[in-house]
DOBA-799333 format. One line per field, with one value per residue (C-alpha): x, y, z; residue number from 1. Coordinates in steps of 0.001 Angstrom, whole numbers, m for minus. Example, Ala and Ser with C-alpha at 12.3 -4.5 7.8 and 13.67 -1.06 7.14 Angstrom:
residues 2
c1 = [12300|13670]
c2 = [m4500|m1060]
c3 = [7800|7140]
pos = [1|2]
//
This chain:
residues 229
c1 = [0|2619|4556|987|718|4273|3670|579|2510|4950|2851|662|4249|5505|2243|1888|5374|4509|1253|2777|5768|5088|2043|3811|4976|3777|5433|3972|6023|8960|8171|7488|3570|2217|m829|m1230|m2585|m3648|m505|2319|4611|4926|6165|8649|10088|10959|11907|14381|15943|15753|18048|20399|21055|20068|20519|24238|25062|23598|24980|28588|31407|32600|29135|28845|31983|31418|27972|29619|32847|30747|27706|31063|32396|28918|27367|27819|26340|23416|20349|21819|25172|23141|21216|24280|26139|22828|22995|26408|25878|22766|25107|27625|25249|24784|28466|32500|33717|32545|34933|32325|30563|33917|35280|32527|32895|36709|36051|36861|33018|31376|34075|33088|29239|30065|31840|29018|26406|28456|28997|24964|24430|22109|19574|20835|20850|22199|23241|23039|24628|23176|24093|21514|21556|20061|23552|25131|28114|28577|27290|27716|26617|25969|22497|20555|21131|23314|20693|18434|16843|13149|12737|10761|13962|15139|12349|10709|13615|16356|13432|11166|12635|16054|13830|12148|11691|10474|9762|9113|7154|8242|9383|11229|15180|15531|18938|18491|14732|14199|11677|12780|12216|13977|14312|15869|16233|17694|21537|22311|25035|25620|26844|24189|21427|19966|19593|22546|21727|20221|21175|18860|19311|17371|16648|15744|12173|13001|15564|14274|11744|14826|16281|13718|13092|16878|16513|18354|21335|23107|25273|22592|21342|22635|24972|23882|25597|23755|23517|24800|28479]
c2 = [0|2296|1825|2725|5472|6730|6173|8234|11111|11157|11331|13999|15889|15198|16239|19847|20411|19600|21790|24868|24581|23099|25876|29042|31273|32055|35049|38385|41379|39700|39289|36823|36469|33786|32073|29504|31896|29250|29546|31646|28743|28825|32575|31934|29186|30672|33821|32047|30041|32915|35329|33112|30910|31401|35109|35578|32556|34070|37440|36123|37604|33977|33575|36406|36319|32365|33600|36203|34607|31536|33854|35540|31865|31000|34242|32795|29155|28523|26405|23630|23378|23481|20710|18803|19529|18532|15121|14697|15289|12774|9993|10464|10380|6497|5915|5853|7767|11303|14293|16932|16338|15558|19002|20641|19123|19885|23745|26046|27436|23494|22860|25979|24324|21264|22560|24771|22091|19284|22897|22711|19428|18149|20581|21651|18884|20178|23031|24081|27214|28317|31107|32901|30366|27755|25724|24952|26612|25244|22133|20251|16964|15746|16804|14513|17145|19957|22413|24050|26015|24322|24122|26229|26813|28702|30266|31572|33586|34831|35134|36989|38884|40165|39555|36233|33312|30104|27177|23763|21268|18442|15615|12928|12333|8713|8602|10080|8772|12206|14805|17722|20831|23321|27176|28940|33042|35240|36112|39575|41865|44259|46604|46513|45390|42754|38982|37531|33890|31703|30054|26580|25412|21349|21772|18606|19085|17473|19382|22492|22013|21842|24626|26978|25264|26200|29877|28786|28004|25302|24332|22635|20366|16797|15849|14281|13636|12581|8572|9022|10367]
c3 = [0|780|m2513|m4492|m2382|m3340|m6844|m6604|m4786|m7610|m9945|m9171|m8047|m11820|m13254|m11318|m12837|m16264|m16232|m14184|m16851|m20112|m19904|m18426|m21191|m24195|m26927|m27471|m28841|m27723|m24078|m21611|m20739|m18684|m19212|m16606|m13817|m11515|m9554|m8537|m8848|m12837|m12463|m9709|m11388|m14849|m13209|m10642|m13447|m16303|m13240|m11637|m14872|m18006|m18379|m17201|m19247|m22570|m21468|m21255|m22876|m24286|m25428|m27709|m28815|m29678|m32104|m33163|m35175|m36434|m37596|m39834|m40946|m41900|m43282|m46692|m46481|m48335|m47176|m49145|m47929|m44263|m44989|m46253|m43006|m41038|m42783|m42290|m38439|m38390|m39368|m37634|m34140|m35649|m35623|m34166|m37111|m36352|m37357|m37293|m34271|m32277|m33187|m31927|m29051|m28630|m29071|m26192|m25822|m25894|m23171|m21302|m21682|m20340|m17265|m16703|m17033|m14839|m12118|m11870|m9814|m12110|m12451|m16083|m18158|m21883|m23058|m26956|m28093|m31996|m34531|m37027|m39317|m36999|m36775|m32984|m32144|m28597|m27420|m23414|m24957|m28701|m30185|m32732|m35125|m36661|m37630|m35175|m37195|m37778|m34306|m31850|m29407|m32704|m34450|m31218|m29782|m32352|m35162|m32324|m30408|m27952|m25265|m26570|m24200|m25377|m22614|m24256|m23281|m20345|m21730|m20434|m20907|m22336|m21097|m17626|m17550|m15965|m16678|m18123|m20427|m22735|m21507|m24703|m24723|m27792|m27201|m28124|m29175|m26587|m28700|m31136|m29021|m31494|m31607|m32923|m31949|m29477|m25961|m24659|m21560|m20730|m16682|m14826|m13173|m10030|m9205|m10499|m7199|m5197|m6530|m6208|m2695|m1518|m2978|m6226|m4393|m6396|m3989|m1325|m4217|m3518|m6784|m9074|m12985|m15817|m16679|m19965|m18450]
pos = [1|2|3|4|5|6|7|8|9|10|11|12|13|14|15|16|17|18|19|20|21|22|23|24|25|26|27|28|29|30|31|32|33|34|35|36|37|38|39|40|41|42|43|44|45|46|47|48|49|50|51|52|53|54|55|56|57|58|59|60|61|62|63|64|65|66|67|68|69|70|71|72|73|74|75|76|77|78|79|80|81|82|83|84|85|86|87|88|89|90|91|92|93|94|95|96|97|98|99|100|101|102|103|104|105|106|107|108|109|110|111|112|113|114|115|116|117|118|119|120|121|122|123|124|125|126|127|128|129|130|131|132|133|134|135|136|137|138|139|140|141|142|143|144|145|146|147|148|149|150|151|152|153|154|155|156|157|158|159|160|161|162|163|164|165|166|167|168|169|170|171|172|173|174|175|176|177|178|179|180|181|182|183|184|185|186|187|188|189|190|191|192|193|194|195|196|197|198|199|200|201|202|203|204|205|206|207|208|209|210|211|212|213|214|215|216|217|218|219|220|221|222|223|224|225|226|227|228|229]
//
């Protein structure tokens, strides 16, 4: 009885953070509106995250300056030569032999990702880095694909907005087996003040509850790595 009843509990805990999350933000003129008013929950936990995270990260010197040479190197590809490099990417996910994605991995910013992601205790999951062509520049761990670009952590921030914030829906992590969700935000020039990329950051929902329960101090959140390190 007491195993049912602890099944029930974490259910109902997994489904308040789906609803308060998956259904707090939607886009309008480039800012962050919430929809779900049924509790304040939803607002604090964006808002924590969005502050103490997400924002300094995108804001980062190394983070800019990462866009900011690749959106140069790549100002010239065409949509074919993007798909091509997508493709190439795709198969090499299915294999040992993988120049492209292994370089990406080696640069300085993916390195800087991955320290930042295994400094988190969990709670941040990936972390994807993309220029204005939809490609990554940065990655903590390898994506599925190369190109970004037809996806929503993509088209709803850099094509939106400076301000844009785009929340995915919870899903869960088939190598962690964790729930989790997507927070991506435009990164912008600070000398120009426009989007110059885009910056998504995969938070683990059961920790985010911890996080915003120890006053987004990382450090009292027991350590925990990902199962796929």
């Amino acid at each position: 009885m007491q195993k049912i009843f602890t099944g029930i509990c974490y259910c109902i805990g997994i489904g308040f953070w789906i609803v308060v999350l998956s259904s707090a933000q939607a886009q309008a003129h480039g800012e962050t509106v919430y929809t779900n008013k049924s509790t304040e929950t939803s607002h604090a936990a964006i808002d924590i995250i969005l502050e103490n995270e997400i924002w300094p990260l995108a804001q980062s010197p190394s983070v800019v300056s990462a866009i900011k040479q690749q959106n140069l190197l790549h100002n010239q590809l065409t949509q074919d030569q993007i798909n091509t490099l997508d493709q190439v990417w795709r198969q090499e996910t299915e294999t040992t032999q993988r120049p492209l994605i292994n370089g990406m991995l080696k640069t300085d910013i993916s390195k800087e990702l991955q320290s930042y992601r295994k400094s988190r205790n969990g709670l941040v999951t990936e972390v994807i880095l993309i220029d204005n062509k939809g490609l990554n520049v940065g990655i903590s761990d390898v994506t599925s694909d190369y190109w970004q670009g037809d996806e929503d952590k993509w088209q709803k921030t850099l094509l939106r907005s400076p301000k844009a914030v785009f929340v995915s829906e919870a899903s869960i992590d088939e190598s962690t087996q964790q729930f989790q969700l997507q927070i991506s935000v435009t990164v912008v020039d600070p000398e120009s003040s426009r989007g110059i990329g885009s910056l998504t950051v995969g938070v683990d929902l059961d920790l985010l509850e911890l996080y915003l329960e120890y006053g987004g101090q990382i450090s009292k959140i027991p350590q925990r790595e990902p199962a796929y390190e």
